[in-house]
Kinemage of the C-alpha trace (Angstrom):
@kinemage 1
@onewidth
@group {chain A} dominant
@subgroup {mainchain}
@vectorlist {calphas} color= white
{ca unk a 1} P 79.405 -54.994 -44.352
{ca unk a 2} L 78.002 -57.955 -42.735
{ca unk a 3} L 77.274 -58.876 -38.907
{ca unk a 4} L 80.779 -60.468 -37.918
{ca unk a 5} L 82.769 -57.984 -39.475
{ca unk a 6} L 84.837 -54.977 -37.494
{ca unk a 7} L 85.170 -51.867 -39.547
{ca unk a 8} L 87.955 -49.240 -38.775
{ca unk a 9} L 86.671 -45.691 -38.432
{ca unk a 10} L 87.437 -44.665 -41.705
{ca unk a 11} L 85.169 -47.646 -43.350
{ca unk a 12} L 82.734 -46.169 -40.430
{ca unk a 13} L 82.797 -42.439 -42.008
{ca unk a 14} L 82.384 -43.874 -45.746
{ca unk a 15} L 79.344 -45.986 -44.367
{ca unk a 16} L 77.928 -43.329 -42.230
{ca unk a 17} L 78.121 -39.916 -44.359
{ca unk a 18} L 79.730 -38.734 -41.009
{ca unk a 19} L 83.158 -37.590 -40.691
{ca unk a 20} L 85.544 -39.300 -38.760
{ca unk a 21} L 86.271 -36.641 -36.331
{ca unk a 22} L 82.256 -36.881 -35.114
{ca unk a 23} L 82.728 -40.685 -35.210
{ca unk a 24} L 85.530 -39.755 -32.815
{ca unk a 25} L 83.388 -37.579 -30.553
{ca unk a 26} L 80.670 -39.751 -30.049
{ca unk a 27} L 83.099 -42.557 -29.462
{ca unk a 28} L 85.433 -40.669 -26.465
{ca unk a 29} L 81.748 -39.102 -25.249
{ca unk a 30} L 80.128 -43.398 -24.733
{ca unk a 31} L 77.334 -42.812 -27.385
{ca unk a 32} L 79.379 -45.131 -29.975
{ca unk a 33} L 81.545 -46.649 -27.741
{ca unk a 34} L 84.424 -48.977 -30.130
{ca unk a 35} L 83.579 -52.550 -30.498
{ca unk a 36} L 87.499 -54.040 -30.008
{ca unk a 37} L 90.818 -52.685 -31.145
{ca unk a 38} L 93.345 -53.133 -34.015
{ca unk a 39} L 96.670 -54.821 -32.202
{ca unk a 40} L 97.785 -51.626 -33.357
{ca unk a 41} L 95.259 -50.151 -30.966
{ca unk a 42} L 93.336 -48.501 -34.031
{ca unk a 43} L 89.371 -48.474 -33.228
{ca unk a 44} L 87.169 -50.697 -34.550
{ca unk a 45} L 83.473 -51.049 -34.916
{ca unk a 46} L 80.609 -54.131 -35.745
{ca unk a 47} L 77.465 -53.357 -37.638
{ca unk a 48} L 75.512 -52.496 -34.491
{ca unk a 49} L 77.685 -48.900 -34.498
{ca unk a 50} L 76.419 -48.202 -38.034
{ca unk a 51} L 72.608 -48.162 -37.281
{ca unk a 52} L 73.524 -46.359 -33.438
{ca unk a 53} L 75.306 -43.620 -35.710
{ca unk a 54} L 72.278 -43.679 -37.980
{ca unk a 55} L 69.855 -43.212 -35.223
{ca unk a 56} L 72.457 -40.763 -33.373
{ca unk a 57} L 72.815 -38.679 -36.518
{ca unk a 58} L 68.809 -38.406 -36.911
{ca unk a 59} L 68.182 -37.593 -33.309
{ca unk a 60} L 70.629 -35.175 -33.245
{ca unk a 61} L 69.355 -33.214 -36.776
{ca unk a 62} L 66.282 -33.428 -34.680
{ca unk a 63} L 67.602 -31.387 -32.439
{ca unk a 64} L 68.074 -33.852 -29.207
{ca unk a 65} L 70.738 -32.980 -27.176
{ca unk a 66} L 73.408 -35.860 -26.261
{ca unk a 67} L 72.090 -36.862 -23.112
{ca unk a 68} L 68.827 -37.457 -24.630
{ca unk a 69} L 70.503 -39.442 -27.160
{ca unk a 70} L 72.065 -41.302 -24.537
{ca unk a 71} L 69.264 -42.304 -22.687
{ca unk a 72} L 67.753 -43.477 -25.688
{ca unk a 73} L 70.552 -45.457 -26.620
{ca unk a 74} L 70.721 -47.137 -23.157
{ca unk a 75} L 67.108 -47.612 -23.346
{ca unk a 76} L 66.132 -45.974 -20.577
{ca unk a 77} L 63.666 -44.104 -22.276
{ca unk a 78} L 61.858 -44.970 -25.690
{ca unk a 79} L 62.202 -43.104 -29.232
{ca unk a 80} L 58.505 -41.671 -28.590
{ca unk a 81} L 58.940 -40.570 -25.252
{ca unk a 82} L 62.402 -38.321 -25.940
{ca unk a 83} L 60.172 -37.640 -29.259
{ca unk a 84} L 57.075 -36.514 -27.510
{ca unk a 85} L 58.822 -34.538 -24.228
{ca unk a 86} L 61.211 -32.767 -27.165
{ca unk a 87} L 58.592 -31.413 -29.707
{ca unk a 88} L 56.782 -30.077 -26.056
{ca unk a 89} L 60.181 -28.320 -25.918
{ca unk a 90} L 59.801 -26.975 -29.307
{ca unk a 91} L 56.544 -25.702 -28.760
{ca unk a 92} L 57.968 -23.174 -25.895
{ca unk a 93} L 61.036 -22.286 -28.085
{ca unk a 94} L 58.583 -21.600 -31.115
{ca unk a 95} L 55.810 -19.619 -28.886
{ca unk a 96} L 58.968 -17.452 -27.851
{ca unk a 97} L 60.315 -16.839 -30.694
{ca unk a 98} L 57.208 -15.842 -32.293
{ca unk a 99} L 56.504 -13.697 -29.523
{ca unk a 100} L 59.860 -12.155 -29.884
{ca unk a 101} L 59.411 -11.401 -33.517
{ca unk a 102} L 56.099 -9.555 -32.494
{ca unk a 103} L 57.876 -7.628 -29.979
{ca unk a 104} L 60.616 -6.789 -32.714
{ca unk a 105} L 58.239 -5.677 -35.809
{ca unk a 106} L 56.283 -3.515 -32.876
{ca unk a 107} L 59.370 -2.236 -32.001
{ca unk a 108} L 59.808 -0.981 -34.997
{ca unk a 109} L 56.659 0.494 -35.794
{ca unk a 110} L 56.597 2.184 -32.587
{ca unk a 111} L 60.001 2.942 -31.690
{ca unk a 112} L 60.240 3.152 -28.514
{ca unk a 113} L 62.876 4.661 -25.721
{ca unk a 114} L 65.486 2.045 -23.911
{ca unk a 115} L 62.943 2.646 -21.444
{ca unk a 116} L 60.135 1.626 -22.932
{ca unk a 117} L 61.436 -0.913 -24.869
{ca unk a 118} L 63.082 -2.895 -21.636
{ca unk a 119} L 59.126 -2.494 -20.277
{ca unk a 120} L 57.663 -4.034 -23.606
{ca unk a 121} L 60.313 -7.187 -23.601
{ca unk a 122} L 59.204 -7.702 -19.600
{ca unk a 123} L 55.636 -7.514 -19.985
{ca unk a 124} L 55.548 -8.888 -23.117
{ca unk a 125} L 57.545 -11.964 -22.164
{ca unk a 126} L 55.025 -12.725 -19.054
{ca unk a 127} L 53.458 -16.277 -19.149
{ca unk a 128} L 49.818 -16.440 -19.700
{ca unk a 129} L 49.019 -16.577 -15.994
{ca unk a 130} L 51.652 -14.138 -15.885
{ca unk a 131} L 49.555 -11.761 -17.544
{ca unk a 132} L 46.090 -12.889 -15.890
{ca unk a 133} L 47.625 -12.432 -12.334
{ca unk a 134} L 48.722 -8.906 -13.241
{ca unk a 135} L 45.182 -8.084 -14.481
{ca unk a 136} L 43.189 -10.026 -11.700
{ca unk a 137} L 45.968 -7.810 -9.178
{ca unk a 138} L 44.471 -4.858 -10.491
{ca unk a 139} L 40.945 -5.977 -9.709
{ca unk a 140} L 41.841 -7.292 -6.718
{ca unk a 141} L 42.763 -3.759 -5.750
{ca unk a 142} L 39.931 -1.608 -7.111
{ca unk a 143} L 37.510 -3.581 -5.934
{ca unk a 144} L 38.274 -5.469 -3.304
{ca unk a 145} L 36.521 -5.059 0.053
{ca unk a 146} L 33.812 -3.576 -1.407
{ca unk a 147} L 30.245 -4.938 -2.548
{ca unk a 148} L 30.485 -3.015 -5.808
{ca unk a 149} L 27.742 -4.164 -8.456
{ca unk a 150} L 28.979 -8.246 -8.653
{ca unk a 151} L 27.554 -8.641 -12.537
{ca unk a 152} L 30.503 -5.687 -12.932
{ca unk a 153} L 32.745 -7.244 -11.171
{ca unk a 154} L 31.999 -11.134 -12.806
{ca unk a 155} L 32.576 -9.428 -16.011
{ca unk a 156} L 36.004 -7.949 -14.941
{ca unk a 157} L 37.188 -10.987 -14.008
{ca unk a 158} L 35.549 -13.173 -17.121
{ca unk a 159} L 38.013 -11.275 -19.373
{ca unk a 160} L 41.479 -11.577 -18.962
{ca unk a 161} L 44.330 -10.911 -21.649
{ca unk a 162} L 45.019 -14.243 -24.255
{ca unk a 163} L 48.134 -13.041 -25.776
{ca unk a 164} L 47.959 -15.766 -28.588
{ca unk a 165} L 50.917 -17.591 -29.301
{ca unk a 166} L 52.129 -15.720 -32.930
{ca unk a 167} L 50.574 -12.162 -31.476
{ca unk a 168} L 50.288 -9.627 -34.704
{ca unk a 169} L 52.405 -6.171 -33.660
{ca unk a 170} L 49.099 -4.469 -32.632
{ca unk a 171} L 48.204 -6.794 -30.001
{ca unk a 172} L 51.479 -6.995 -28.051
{ca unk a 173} L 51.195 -2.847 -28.233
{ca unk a 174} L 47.601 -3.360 -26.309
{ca unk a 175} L 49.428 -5.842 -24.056
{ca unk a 176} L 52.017 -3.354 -23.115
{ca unk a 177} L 49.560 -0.590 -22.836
{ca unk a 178} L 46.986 -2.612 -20.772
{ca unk a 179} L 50.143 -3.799 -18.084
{ca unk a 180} L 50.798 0.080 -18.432
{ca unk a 181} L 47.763 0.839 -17.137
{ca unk a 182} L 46.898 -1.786 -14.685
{ca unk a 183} L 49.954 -0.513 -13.083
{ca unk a 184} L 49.113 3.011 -12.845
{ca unk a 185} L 48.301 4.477 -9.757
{ca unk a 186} L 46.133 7.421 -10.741
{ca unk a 187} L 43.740 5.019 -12.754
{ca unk a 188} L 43.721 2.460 -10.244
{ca unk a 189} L 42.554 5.027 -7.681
{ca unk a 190} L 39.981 6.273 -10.554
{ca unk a 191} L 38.435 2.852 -10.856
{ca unk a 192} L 38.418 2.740 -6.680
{ca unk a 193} L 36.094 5.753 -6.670
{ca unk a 194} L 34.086 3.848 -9.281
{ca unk a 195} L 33.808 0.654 -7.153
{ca unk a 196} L 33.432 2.730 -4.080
{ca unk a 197} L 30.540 4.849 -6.242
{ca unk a 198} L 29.039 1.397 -7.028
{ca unk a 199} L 28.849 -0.389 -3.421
{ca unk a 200} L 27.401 2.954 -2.104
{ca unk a 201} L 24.400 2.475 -4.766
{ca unk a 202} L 24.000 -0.974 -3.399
{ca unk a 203} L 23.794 -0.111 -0.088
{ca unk a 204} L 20.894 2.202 -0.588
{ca unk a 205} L 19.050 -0.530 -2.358
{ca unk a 206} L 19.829 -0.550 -5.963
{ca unk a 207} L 20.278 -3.973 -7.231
{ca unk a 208} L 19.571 -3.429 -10.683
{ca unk a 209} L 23.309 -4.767 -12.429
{ca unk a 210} L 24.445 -4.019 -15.957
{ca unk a 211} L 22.840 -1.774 -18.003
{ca unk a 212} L 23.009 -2.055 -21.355
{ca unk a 213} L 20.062 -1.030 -22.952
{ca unk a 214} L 20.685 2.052 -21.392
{ca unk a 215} L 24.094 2.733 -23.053
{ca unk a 216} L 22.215 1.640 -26.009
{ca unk a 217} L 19.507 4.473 -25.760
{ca unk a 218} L 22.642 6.998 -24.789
{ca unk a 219} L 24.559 6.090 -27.919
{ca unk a 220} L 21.873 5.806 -30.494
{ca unk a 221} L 19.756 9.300 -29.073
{ca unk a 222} L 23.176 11.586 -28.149
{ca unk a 223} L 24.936 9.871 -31.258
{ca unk a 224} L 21.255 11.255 -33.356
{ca unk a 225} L 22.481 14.580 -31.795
{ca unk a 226} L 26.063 14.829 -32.369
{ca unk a 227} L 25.224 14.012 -36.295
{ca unk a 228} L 22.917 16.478 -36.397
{ca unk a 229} L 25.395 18.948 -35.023
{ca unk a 230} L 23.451 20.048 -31.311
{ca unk a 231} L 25.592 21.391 -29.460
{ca unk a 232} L 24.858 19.786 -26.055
{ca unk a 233} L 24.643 23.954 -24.364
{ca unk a 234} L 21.549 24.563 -26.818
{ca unk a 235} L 17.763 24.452 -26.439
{ca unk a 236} L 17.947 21.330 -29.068
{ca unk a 237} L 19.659 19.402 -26.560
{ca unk a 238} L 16.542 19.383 -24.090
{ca unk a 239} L 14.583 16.995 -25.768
{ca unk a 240} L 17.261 14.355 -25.780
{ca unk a 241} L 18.117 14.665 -22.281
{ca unk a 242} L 14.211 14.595 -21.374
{ca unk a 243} L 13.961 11.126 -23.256
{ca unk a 244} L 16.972 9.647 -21.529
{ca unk a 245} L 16.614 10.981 -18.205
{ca unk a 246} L 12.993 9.444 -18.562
{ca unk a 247} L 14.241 5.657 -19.165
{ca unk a 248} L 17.151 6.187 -16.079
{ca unk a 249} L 13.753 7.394 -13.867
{ca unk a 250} L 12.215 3.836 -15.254
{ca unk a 251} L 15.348 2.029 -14.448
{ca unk a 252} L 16.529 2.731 -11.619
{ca unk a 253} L 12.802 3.218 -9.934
{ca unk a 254} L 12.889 7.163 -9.406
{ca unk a 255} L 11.120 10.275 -10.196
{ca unk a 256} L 12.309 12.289 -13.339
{ca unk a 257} L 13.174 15.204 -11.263
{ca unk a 258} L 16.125 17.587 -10.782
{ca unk a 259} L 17.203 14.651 -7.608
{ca unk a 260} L 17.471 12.464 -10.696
{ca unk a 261} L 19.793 14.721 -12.806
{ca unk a 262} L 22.140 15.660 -9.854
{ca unk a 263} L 22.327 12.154 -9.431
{ca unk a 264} L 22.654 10.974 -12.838
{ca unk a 265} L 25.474 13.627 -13.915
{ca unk a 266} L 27.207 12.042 -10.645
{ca unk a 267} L 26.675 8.700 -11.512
{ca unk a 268} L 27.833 9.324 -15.323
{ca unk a 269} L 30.980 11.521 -14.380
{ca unk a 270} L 32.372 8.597 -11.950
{ca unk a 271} L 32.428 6.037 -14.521
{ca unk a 272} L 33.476 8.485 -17.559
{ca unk a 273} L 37.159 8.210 -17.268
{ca unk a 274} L 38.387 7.385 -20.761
{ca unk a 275} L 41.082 5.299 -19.525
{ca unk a 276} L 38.202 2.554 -18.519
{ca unk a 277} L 37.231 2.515 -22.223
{ca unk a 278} L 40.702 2.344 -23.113
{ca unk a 279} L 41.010 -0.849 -20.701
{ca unk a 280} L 38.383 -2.958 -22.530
{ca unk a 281} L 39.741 -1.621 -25.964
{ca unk a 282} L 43.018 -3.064 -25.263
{ca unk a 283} L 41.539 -6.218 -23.960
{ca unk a 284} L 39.596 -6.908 -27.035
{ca unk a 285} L 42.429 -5.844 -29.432
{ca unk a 286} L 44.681 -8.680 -27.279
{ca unk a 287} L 42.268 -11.240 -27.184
{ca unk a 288} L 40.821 -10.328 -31.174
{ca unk a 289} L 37.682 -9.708 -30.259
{ca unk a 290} L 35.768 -6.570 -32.172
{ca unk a 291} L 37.290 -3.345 -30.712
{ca unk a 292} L 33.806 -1.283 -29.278
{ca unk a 293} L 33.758 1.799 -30.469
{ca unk a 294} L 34.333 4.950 -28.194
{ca unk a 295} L 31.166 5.906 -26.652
{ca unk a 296} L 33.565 9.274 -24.612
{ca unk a 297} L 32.645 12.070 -27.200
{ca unk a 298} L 28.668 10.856 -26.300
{ca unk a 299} L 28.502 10.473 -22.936
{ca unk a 300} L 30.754 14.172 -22.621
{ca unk a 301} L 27.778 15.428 -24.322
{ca unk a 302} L 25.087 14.401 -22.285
{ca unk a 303} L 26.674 15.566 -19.015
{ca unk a 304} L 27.267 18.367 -20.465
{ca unk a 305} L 24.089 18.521 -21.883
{ca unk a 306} L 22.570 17.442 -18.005
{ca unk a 307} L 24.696 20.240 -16.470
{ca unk a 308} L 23.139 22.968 -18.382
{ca unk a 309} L 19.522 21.926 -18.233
{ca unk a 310} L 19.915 21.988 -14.335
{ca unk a 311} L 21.722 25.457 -14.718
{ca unk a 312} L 18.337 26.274 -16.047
């Protein structure tokens, strides 16, 4: 072939790999428009059709639709813009599909209801801010209007579901459990009373925000005690619920007295709803962060424990 040379669409297919019926089809649709005709009216095509077919044929293995390849042809936008704005393009189709293959292999290993599997394909198929509006909803409503403890709250709001983009089986389970839940009207209204519990502290001075070395003390003493076997109704039990009540009395700037207890098994039984551990369990199975261990069987005990030492 050389440049003054018009080739018939046959020649075209040989040259091209393509088959003449595509050569046909991108010549009726303007993307390889013919170059003249044969007096018998027969197409015909210069050299500049080969390397348009060659570039049309790439583009389109690539996946381009043909009014991207159009455009490109017409120059009216460049081989690394169409390139750039497709693989972006890709990226979504790719973060679906992976998503949809999680929701698939959890499907599987959970089967579900039609029910429940319509709710895992809606929540599951929520954009990221989807999901972080849903969550930050839920806050909204528990909490809002209320001064509850604001280190709490900032940590509530610091941690919001990251689905990642190839999401293992387990974590789009979580996901589904965690919209479950943020949905639920019982629990909302449990964290509510929790909030409410929280601003009513504040309001009769307590300022003192998170307290973890506290939990600390509660899982590592009542944990001492469950492994020894006490049962929290027993004589053996007094002498952990002396130490602990002793560092709340330092904390919180109280006497260790019966007040204290009443208040303490008041304070523990508002926030001991295992559905608020279950909330930051999901949360840090979606986002792959190290699942905390259950701390319900130990706190149970030491209200328990509190209960019958003021039975006393």
């Amino acid at each position: 072939m050389n440049g003054d040379t018009l080739y018939a669409i046959g020649d075209l297919a040989r040259r091209t790999g393509l088959t003449v019926k595509t050569i046909r089809f991108y010549s009726d649709a303007g993307i390889v428009p013919p170059t003249d005709r044969s007096p018998a009216g027969y197409r015909l095509y210069d050299i500049d059709a080969v390397t348009r077919l060659d570039l049309v044929r790439t583009l389109r293995d690539l996946g381009l639709d043909l009014s991207a390849i159009r455009r490109v042809l017409d120059r009216e936008v460049s081989v690394p813009e169409v390139a750039s704005a497709h693989a972006d393009a890709l990226d979504v189709q790719i973060r679906t599909l992976r998503l949809r293959r999680s929701v698939l292999r959890a499907v599987a290993k959970r089967g579900p209801t039609p029910e429940e599997l319509d709710l895992m394909h809606r929540l599951a198929k929520l954009s990221d801010s989807e999901r972080q509006r849903l969550v930050t909803d839920f806050i909204d409503d528990t909490f809002g209007g209320l001064d509850a403890n604001p280190e709490f709250v900032a940590m509530m709001r610091s941690a919001m579901p990251q689905l990642p983009d190839d999401p293992a089986p387990e974590q789009v389970e979580a996901w589904v459990e965690l919209g479950e839940l943020c949905q639920d009207t019982d629990f909302r209204a449990a964290v509510r009373r929790m909030a409410e519990h929280q601003a009513a502290e504040r309001a009769q001075g307590d300022t003192t925000g998170l307290h973890h070395d506290l939990t600390t003390a509660v899982r590592e003493q009542v944990g001492g005690a469950l492994a020894a076997g006490i049962q929290p109704t027993s004589d053996q039990a007094a002498p952990v619920v002396d130490a602990l009540t002793v560092l709340y009395a330092e904390t919180f700037g109280r006497a260790d007295d019966a007040d204290l207890r009443h208040w303490l098994v008041t304070r523990l039984e508002t926030g001991a709803d295992p559905r608020a551990e279950r909330y930051w369990q999901l949360l840090s199975t979606i986002n792959g962060w190290p699942v905390p261990p259950t701390l319900t069987p130990v706190f149970s005990w030491f209200i328990t424990a509190l209960r019958t030492q003021l039975s006393r």
